[in-house]
N, C-alpha and C positions, 0 to 999 in steps of 0.2 A: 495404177501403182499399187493397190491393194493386195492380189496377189503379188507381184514380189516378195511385198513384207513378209507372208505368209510362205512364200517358199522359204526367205532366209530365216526366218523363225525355225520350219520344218529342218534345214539345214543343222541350225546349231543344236536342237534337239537330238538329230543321229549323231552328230559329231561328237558332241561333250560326253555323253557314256566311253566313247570309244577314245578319247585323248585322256580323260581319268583311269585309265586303265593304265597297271603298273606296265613298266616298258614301252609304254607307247611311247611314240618319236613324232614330233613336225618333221616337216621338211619343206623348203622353199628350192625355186629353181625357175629358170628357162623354158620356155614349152616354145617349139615351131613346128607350123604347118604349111604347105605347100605355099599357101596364101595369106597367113597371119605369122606374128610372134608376140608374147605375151610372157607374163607371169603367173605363174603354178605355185597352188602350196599343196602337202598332202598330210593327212594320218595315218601312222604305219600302226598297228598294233597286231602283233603273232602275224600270221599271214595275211589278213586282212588290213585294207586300205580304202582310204576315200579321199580322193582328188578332185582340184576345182581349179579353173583358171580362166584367165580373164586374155583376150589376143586384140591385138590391133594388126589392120594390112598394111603394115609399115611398104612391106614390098610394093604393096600393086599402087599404094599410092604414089609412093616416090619413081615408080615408073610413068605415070599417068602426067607425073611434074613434068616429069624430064621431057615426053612427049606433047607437052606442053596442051593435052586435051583438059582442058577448065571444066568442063562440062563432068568428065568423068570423074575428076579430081575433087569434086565438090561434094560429088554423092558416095561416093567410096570413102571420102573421110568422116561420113557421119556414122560408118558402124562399126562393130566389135563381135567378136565370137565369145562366148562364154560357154564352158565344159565342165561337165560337172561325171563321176565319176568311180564305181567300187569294184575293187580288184583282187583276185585272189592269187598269191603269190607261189611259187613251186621250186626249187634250184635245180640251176642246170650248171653243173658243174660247182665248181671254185670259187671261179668270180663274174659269176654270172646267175641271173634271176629271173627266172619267166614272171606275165603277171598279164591274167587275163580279168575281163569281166565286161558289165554290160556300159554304155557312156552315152551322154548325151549332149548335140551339140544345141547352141540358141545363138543365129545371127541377131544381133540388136540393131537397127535404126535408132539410135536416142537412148533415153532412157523408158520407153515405151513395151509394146507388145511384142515380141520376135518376130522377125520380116517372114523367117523362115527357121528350123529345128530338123535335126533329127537325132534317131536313135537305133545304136549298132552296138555292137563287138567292138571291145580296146584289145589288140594282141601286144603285149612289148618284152621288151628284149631290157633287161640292164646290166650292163658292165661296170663293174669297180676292184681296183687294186688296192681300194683304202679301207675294206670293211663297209659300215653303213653311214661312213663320212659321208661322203660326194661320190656321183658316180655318174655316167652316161644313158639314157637312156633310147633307144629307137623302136619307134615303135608302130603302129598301123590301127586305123577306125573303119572297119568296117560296116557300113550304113545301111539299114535293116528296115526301115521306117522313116518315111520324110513326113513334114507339116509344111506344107503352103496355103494363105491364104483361108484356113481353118478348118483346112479339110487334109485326113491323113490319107498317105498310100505307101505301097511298098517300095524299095525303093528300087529295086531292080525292073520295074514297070517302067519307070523312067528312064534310066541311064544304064543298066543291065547292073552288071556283077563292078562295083566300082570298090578300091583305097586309096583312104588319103592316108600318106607315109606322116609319121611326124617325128621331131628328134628333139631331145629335154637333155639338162641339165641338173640335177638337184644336191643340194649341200643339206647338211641336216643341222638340226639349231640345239 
C-alpha cells in the first residue's frame, strides 16, 4: 500500500502546478473500453492535459451472470482498470481536436499490486459543437510495454501489433 500513497502524492504534485494555472479547466466524464467502463476526470491547460480514470468490467461481468459461470463471475468482479495519462492537443478542423501522448494502464485485483499494466500511445479524436463545454471523444491505446508478473516485455512479442478502441464523454465543471 505504500507505494500507492507515493504515487498519489507524485500525482497531485504534477497536477496542482498545472490546475493553478490561469485558464486551466477540469473536466469529468465517461471513459469505455472494449472490456471496462468507468469514470475520467482530466486537466486541460493551453494544450496540455493530464487524465486518470478509474473502469470497472461492468460488461464481461454481467455477461459471465447471465451465463450463469460463478466461477468466472467471481474473479472478474474483483478487478478494475486504472489509467493514468498526458496529452498534447492540435485542431483539426472546427469542431474537432486531436490529442496524442503517452498512457498508462494498471489491471487491479483489490486494492493491492497490479495483476498486470502496460504502457503505449493514447491517439483521440474529440468532437464538440459546444466549444469546451462537453464533447465526444473516440479514441485508441496503443500498448508499447506490458508488466506481468514483475517482469516487463514488449508488447508485440506477445500478441503482435494490437488497439484497444476506447470512446468518452466529458462535460467540463
Amino acid at each position: 500500500m505504500g507505494r500507492n500513497v507515493w504515487v498519489i502524492v507524485l500525482l497531485v504534485c504534477v497536477i496542482s502546478p498545472l490546475a493553478a494555472q490561469p485558464g486551466a479547466m477540469w473536466q469529468v466524464g465517461y471513459d469505455s473500453t472494449i472490456l471496462s467502463q468507468g469514470l475520467s476526470t482530466r486537466v486541460l491547460a493551453g494544450t496540455i492535459s493530464l487524465q486518470a480514470s478509474l473502469q470497472y468490467p461492468f460488461t464481461i461481468v454481467a455477461a459471465s451472470a447471465m451465463m450463469g459461470d460463478e466461477e468466472a463471475l467471481h474473479a472478474l468482479s474483483q478487478y478494475f482498470l486504472v489509467t493514468a495519462g498526458i496529452g498534447s492537443s492540435f485542431p483539426l478542423g472546427s469542431s474537432c481536436t486531436g490529442r496524442i501522448g503517452p498512457k498508462v494502464y494498471g489491471l487491479f485485483s483489490g486494492f493491492g499490486q497490479p495483476a498486470t499494466g502496460a504502457l503505449g500511445l493514447d491517439v483521440s479524436f474529440e468532437l464538440s459543437n459546444h466549444g469546451d463545454k462537453h464533447g465526444l471523444s473516440l479514441g485508441a491505446f496503443i500498448p508499447i510495454v506490458l508488466r506481468f508478473d514483475g517482469t516487463e516485455t514488449w508488447a508485440w512479442d506477445v500478441f503482435g501489433f494490437a488497439v484497444s478502441p476506447s470512446v468518452g464523454y466529458w462535460w467540463s465543471m
